[in-house]
PyMOL Python script that loads the backbone (N, CA, C, O; Angstrom):
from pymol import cmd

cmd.read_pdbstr("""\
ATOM      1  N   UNK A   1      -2.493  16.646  12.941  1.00  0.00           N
ATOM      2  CA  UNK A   1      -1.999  15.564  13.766  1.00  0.00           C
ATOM      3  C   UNK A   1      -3.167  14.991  14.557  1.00  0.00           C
ATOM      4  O   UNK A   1      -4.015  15.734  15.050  1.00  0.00           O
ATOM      5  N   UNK A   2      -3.213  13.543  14.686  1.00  0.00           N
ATOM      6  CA  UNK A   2      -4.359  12.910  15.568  1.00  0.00           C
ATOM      7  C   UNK A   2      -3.627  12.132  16.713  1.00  0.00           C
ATOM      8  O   UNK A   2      -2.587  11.482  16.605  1.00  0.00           O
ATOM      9  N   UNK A   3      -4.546  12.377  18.062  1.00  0.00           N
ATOM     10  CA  UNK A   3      -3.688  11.375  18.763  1.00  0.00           C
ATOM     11  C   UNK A   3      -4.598  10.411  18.898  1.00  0.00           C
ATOM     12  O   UNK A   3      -5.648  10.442  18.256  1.00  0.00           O
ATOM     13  N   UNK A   4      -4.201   9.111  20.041  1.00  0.00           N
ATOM     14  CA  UNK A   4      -4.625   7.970  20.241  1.00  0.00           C
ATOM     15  C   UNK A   4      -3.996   7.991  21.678  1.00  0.00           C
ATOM     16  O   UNK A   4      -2.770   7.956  21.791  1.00  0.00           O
ATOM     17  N   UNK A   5      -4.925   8.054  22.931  1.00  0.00           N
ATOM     18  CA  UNK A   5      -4.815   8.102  24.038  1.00  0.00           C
ATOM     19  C   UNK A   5      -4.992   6.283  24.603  1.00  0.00           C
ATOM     20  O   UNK A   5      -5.995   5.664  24.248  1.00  0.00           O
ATOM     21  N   UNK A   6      -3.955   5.623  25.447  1.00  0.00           N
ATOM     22  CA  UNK A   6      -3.980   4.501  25.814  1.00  0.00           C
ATOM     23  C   UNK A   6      -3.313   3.732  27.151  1.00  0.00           C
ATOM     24  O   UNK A   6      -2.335   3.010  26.960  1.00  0.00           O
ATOM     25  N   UNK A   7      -3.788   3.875  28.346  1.00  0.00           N
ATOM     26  CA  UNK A   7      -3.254   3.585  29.310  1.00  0.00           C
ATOM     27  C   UNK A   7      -2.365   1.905  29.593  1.00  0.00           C
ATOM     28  O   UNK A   7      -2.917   0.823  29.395  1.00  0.00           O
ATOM     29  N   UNK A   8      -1.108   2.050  30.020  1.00  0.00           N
ATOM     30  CA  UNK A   8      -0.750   0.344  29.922  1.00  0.00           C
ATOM     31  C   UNK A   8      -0.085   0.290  30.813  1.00  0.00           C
ATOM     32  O   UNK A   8      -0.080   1.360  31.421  1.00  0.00           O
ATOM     33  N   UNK A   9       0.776  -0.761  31.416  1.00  0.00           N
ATOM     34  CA  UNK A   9       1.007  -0.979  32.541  1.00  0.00           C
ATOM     35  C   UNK A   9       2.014  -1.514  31.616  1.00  0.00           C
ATOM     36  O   UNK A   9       1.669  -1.896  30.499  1.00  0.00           O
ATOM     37  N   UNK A  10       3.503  -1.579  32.089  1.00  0.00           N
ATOM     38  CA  UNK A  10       4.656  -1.929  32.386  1.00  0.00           C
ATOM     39  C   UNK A  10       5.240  -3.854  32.825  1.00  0.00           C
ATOM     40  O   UNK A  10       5.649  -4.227  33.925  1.00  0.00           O
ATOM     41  N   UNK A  11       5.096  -4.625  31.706  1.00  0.00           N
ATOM     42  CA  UNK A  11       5.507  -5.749  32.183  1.00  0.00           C
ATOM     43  C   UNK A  11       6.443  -6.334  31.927  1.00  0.00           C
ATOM     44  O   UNK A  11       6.395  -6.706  30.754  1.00  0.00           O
ATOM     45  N   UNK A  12       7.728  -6.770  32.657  1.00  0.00           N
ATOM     46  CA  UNK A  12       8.632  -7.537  32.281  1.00  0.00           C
ATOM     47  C   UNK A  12       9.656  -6.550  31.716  1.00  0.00           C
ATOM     48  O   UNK A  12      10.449  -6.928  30.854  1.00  0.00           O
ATOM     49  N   UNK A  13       9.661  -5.129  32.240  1.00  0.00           N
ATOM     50  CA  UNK A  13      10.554  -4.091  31.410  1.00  0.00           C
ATOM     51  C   UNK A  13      10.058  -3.546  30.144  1.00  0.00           C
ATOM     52  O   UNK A  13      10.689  -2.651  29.581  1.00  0.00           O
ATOM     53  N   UNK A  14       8.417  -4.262  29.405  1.00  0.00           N
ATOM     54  CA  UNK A  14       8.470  -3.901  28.209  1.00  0.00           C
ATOM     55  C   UNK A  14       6.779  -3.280  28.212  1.00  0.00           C
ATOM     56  O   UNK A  14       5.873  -3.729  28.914  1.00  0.00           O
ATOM     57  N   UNK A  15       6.681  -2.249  27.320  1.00  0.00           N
ATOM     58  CA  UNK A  15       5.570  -1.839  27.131  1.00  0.00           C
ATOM     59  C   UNK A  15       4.354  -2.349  26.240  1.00  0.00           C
ATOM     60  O   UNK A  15       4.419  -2.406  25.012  1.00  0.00           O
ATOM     61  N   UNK A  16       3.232  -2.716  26.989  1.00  0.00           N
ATOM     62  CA  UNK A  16       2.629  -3.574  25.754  1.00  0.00           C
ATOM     63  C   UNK A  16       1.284  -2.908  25.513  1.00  0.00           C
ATOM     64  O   UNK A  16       0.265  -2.883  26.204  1.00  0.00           O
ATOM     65  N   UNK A  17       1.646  -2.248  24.050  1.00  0.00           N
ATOM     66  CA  UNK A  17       0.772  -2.226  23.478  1.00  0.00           C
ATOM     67  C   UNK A  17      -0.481  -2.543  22.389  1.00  0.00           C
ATOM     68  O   UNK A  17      -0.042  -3.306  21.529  1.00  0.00           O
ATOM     69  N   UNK A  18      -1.837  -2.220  22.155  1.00  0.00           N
ATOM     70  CA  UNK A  18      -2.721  -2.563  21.805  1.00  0.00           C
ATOM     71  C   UNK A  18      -2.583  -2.968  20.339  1.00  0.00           C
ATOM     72  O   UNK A  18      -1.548  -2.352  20.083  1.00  0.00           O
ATOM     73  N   UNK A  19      -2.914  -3.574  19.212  1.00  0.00           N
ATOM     74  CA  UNK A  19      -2.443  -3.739  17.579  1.00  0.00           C
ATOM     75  C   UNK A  19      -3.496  -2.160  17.274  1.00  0.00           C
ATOM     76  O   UNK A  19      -4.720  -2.112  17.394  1.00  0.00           O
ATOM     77  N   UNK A  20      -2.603  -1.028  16.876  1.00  0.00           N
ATOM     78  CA  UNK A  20      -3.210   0.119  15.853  1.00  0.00           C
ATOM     79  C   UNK A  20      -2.985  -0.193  14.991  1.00  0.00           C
ATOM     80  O   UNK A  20      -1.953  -0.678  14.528  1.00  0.00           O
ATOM     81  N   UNK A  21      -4.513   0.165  14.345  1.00  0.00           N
ATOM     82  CA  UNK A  21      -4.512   0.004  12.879  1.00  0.00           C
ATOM     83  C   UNK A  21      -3.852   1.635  11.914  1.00  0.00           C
ATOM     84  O   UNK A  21      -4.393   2.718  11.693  1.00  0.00           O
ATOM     85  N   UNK A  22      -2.811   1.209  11.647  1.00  0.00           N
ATOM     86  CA  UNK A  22      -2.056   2.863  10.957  1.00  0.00           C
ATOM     87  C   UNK A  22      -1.749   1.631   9.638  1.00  0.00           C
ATOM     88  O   UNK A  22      -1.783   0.401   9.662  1.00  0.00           O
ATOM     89  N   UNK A  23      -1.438   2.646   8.509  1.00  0.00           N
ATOM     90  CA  UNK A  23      -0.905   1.973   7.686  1.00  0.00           C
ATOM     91  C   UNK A  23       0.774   1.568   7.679  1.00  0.00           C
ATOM     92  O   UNK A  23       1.401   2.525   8.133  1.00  0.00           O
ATOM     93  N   UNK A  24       1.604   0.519   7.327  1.00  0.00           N
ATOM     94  CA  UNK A  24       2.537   0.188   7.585  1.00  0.00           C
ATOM     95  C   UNK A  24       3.515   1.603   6.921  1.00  0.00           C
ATOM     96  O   UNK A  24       3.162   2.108   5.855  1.00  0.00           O
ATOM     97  N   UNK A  25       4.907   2.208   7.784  1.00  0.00           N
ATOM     98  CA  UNK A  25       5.268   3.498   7.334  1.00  0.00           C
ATOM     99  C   UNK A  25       5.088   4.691   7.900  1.00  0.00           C
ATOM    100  O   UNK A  25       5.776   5.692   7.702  1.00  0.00           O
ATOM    101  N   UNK A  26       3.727   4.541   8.940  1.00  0.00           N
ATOM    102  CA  UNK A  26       3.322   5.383   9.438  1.00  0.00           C
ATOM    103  C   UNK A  26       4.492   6.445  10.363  1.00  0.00           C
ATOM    104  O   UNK A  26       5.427   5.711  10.685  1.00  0.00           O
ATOM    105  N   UNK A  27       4.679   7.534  10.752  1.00  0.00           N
ATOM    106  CA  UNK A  27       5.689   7.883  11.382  1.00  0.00           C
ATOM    107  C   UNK A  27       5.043   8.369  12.964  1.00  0.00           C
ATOM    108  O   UNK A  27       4.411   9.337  12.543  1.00  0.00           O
ATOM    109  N   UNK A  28       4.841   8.371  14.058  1.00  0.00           N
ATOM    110  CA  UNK A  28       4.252   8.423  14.950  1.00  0.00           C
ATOM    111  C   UNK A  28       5.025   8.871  16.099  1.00  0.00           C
ATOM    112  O   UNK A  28       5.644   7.918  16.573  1.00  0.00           O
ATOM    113  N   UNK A  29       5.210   9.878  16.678  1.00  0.00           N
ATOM    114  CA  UNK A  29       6.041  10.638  17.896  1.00  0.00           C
ATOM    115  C   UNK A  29       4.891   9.965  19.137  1.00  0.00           C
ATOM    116  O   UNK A  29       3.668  10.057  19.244  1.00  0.00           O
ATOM    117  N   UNK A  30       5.851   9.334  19.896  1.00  0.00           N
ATOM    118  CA  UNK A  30       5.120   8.612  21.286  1.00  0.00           C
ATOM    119  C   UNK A  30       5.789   9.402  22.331  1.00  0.00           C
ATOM    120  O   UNK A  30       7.018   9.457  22.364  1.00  0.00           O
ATOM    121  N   UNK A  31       4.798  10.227  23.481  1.00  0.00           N
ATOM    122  CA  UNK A  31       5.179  10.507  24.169  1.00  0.00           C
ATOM    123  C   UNK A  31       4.876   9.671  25.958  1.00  0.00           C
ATOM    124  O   UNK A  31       3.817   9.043  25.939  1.00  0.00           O
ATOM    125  N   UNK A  32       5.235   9.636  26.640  1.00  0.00           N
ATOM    126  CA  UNK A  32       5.100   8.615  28.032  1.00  0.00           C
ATOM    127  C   UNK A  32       4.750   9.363  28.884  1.00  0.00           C
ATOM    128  O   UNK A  32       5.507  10.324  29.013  1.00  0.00           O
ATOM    129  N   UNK A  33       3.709   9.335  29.696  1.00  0.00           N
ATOM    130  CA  UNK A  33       3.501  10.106  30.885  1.00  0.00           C
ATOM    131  C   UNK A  33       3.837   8.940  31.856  1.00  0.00           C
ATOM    132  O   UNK A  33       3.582   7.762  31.606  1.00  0.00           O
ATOM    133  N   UNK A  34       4.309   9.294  32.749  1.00  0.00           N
ATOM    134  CA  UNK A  34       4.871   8.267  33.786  1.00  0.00           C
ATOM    135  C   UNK A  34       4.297   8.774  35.122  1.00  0.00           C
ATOM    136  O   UNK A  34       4.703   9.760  35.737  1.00  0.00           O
ATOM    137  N   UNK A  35       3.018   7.728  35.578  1.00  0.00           N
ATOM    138  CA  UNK A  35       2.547   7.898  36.924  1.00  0.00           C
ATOM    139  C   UNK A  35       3.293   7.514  37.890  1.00  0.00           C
ATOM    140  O   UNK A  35       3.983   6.495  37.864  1.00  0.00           O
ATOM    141  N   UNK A  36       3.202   8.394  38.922  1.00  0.00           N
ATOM    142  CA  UNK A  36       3.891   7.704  40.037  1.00  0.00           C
ATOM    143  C   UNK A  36       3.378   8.011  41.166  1.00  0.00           C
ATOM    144  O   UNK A  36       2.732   9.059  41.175  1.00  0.00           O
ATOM    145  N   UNK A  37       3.482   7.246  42.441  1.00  0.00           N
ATOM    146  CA  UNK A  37       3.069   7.414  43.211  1.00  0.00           C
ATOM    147  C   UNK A  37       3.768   7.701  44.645  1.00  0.00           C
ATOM    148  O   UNK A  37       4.366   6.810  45.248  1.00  0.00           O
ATOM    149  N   UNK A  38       3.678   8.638  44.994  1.00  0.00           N
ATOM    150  CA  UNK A  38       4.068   9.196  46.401  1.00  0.00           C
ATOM    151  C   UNK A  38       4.717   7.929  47.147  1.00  0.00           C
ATOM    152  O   UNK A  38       5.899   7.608  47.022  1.00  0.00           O
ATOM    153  N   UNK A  39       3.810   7.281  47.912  1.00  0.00           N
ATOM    154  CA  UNK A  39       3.971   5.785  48.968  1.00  0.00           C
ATOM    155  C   UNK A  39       4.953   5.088  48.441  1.00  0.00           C
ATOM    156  O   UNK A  39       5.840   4.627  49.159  1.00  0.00           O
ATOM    157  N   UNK A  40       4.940   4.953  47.419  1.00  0.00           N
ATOM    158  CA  UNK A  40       6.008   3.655  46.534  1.00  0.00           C
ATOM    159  C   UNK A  40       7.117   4.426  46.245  1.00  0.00           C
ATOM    160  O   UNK A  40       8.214   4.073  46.679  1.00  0.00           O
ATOM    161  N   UNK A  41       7.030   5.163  45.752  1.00  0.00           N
ATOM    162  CA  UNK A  41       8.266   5.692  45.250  1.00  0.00           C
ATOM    163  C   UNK A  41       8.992   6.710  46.303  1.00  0.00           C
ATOM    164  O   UNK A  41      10.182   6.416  46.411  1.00  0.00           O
ATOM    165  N   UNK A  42       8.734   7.460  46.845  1.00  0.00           N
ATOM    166  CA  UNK A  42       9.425   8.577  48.285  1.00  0.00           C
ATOM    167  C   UNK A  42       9.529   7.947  49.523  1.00  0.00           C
ATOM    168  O   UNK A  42      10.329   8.338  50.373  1.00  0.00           O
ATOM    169  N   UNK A  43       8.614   6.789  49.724  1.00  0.00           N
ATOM    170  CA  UNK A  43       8.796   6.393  51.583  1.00  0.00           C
ATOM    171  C   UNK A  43       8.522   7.636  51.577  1.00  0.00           C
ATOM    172  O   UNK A  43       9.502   8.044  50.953  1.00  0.00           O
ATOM    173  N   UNK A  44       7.817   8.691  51.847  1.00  0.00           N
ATOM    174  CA  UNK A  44       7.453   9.512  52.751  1.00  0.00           C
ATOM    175  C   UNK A  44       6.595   9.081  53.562  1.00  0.00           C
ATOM    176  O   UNK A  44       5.828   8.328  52.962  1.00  0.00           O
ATOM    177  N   UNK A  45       6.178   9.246  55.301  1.00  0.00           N
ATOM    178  CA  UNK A  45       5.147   9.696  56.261  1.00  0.00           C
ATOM    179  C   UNK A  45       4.762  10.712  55.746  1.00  0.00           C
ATOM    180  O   UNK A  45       5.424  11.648  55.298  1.00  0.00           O
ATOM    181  N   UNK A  46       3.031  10.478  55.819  1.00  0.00           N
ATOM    182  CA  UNK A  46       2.408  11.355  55.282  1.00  0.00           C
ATOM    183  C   UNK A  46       2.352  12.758  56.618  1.00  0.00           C
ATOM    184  O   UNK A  46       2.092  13.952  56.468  1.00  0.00           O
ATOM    185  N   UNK A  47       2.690  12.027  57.792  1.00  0.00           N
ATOM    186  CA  UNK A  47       2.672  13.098  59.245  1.00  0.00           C
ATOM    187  C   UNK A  47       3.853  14.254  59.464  1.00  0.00           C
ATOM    188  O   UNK A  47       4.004  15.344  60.017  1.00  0.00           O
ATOM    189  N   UNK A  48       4.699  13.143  58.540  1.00  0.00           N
ATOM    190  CA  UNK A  48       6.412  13.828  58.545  1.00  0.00           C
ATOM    191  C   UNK A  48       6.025  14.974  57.518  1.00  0.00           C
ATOM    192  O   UNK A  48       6.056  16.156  57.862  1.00  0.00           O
ATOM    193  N   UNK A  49       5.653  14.566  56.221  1.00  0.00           N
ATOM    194  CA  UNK A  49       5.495  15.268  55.045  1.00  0.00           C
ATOM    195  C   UNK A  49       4.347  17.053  55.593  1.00  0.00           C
ATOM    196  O   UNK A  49       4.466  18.268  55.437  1.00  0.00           O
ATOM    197  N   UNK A  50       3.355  16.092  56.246  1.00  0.00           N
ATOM    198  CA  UNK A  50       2.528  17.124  56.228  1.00  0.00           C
ATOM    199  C   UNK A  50       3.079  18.705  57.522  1.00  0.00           C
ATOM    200  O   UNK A  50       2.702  19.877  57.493  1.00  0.00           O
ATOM    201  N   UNK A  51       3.992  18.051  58.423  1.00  0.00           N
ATOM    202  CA  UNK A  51       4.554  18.445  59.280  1.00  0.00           C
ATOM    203  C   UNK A  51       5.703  19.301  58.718  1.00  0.00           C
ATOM    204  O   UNK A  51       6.157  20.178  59.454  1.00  0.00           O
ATOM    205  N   UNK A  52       6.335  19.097  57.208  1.00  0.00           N
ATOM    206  CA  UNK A  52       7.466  19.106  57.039  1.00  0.00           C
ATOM    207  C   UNK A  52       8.093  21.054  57.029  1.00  0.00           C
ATOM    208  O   UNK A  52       9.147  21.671  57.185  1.00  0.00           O
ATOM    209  N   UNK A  53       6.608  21.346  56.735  1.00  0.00           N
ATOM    210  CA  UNK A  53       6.963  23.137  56.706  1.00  0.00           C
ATOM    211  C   UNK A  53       6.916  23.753  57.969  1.00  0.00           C
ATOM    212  O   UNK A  53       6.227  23.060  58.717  1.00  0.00           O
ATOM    213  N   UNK A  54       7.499  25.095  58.720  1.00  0.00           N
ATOM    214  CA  UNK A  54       6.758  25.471  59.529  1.00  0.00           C
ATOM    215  C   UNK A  54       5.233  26.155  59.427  1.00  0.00           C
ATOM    216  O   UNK A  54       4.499  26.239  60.412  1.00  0.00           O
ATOM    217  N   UNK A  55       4.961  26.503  58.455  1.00  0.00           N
ATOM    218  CA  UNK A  55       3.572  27.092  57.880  1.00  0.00           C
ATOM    219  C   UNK A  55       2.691  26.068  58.109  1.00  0.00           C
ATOM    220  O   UNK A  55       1.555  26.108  58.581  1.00  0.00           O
ATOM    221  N   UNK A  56       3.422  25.043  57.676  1.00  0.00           N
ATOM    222  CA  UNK A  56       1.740  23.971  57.361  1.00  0.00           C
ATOM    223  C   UNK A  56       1.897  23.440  59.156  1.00  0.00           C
ATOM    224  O   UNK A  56       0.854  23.185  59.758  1.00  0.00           O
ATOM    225  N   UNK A  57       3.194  23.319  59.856  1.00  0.00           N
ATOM    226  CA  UNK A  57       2.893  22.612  61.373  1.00  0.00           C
ATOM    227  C   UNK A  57       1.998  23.814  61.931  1.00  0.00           C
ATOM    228  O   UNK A  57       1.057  23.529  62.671  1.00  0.00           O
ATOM    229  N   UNK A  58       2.235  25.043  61.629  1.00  0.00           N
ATOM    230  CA  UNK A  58       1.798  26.194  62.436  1.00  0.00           C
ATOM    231  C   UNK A  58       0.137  25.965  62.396  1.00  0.00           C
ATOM    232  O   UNK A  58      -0.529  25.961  63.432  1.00  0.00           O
ATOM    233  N   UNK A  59      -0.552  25.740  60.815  1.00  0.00           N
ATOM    234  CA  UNK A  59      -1.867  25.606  60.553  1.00  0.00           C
ATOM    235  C   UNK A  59      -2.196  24.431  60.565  1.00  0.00           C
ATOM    236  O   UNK A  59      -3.270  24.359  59.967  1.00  0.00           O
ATOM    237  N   UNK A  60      -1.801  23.206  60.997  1.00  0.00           N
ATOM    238  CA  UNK A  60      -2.027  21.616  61.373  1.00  0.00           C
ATOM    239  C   UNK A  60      -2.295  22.203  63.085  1.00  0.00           C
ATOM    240  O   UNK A  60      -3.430  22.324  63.547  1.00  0.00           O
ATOM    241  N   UNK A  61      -1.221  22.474  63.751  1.00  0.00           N
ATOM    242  CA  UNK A  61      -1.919  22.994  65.197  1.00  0.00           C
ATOM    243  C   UNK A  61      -2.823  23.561  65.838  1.00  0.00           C
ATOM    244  O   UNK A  61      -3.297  23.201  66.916  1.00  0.00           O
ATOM    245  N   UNK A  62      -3.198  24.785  64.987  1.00  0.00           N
ATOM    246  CA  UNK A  62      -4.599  25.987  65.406  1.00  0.00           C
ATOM    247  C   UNK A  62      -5.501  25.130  64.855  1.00  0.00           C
ATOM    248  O   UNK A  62      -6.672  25.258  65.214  1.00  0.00           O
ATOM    249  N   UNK A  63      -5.121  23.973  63.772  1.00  0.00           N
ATOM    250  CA  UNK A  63      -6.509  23.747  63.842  1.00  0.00           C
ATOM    251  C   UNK A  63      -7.117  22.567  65.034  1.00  0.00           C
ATOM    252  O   UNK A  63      -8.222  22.681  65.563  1.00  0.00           O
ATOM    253  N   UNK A  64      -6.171  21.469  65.309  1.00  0.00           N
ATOM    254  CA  UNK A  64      -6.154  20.756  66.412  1.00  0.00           C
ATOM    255  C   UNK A  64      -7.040  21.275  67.820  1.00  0.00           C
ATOM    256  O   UNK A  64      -7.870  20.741  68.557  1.00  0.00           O
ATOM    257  N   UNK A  65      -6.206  22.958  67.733  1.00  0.00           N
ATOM    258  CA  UNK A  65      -6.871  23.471  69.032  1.00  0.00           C
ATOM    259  C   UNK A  65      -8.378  23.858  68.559  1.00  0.00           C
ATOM    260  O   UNK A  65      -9.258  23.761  69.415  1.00  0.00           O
ATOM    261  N   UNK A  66      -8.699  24.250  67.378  1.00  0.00           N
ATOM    262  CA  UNK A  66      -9.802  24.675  67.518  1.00  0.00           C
ATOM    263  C   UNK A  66     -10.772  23.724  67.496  1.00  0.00           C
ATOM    264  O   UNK A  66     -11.873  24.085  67.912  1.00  0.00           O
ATOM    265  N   UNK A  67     -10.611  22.203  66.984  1.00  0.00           N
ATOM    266  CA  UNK A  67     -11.263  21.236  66.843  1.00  0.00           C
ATOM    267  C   UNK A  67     -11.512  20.874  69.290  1.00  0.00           C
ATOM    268  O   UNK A  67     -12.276  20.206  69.987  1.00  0.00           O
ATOM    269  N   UNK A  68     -10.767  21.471  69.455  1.00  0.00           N
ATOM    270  CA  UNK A  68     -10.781  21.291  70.997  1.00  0.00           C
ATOM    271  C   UNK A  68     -12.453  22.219  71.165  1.00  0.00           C
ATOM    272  O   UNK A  68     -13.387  21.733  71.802  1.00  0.00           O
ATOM    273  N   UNK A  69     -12.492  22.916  70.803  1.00  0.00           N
ATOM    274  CA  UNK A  69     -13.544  24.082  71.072  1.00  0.00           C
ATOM    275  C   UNK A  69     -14.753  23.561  70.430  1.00  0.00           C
ATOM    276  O   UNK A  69     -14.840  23.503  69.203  1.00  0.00           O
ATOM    277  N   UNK A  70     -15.808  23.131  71.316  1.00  0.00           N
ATOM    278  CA  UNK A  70     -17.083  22.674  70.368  1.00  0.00           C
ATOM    279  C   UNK A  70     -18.338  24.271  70.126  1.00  0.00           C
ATOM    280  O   UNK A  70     -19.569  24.277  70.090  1.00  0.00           O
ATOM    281  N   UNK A  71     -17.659  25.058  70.043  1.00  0.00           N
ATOM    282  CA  UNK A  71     -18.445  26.123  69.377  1.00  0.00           C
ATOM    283  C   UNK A  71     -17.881  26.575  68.317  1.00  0.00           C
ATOM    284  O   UNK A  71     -18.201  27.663  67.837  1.00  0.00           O
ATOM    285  N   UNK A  72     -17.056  25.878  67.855  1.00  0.00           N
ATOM    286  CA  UNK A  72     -16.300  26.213  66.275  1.00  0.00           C
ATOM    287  C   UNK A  72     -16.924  25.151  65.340  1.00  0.00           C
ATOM    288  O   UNK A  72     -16.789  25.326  64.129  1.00  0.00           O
ATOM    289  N   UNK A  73     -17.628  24.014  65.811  1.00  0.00           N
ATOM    290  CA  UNK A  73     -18.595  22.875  64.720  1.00  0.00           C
ATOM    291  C   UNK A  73     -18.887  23.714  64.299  1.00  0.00           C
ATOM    292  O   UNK A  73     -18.670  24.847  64.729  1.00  0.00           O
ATOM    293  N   UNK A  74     -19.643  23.329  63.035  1.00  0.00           N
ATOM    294  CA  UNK A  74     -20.842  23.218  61.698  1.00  0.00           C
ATOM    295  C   UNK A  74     -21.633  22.174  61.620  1.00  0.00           C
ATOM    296  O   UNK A  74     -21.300  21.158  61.010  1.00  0.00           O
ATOM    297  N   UNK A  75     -22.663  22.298  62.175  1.00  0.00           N
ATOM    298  CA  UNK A  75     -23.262  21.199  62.557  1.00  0.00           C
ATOM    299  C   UNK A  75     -24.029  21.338  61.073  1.00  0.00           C
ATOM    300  O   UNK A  75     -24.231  22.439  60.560  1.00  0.00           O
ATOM    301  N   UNK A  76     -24.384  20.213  60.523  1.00  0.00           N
ATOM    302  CA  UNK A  76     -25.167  20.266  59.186  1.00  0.00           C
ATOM    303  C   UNK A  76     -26.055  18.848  59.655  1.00  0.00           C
ATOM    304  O   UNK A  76     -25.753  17.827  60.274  1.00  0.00           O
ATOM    305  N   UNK A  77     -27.628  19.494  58.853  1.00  0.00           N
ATOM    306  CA  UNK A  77     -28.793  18.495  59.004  1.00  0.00           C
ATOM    307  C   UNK A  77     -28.399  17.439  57.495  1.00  0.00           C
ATOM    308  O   UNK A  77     -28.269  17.861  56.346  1.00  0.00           O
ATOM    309  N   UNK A  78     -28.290  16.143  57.920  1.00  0.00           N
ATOM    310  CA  UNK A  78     -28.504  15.590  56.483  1.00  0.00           C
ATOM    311  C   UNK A  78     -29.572  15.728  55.575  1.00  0.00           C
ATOM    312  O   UNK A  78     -29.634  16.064  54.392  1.00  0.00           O
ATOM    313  N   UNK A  79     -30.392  15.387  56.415  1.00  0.00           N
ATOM    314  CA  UNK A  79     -31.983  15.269  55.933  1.00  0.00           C
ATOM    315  C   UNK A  79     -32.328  16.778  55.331  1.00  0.00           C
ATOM    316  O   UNK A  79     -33.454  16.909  54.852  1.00  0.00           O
ATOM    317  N   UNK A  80     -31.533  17.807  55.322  1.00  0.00           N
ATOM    318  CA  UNK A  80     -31.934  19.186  54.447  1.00  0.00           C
ATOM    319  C   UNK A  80     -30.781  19.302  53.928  1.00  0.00           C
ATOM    320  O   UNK A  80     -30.256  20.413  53.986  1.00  0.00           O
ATOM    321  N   UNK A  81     -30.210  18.420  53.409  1.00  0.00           N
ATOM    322  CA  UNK A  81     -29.690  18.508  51.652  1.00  0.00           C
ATOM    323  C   UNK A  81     -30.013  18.424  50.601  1.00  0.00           C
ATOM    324  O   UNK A  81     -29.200  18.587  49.691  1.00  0.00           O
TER     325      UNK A  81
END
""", "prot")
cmd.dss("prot")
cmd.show_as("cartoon", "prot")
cmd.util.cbc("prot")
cmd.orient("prot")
């Protein structure tokens, strides 16, 4: 089996694809990966979302506080990269 990888965009309800050259007869299983995107499609806040566990509010906070503490930096030289 060979595939033929081809990204397309969705217009007017219909999928448009490129002219393959197969011979006429050919039998060909098409499968669709369907991107999607978070923002467009969920309305989620990314603050709500990131907030949404107690685990992740618990480790969104300690780190807040520790960003309070300037002896927890990493100070890095650019110029010695």
């Amino acid at each position: 089996m060979n595939a033929i990888k081809y990204k397309a965009i969705i217009k007017n309800g219909r999928l448009d694809m490129p002219i393959i050259d197969l011979p006429e007869g050919t039998i060909v299983e098409a499968i669709l990966l369907v991107e999607q995107k978070i923002e467009s499609n969920l309305k989620i806040d990314e603050t709500a979302y990131l907030l949404s566990t107690e685990a992740n509010r618990r480790n969104l906070l300690e780190g807040l506080e520790e960003l309070k503490q300037p002896q927890n930096y990493i100070y890095v030289d650019i110029t010695a990269l």
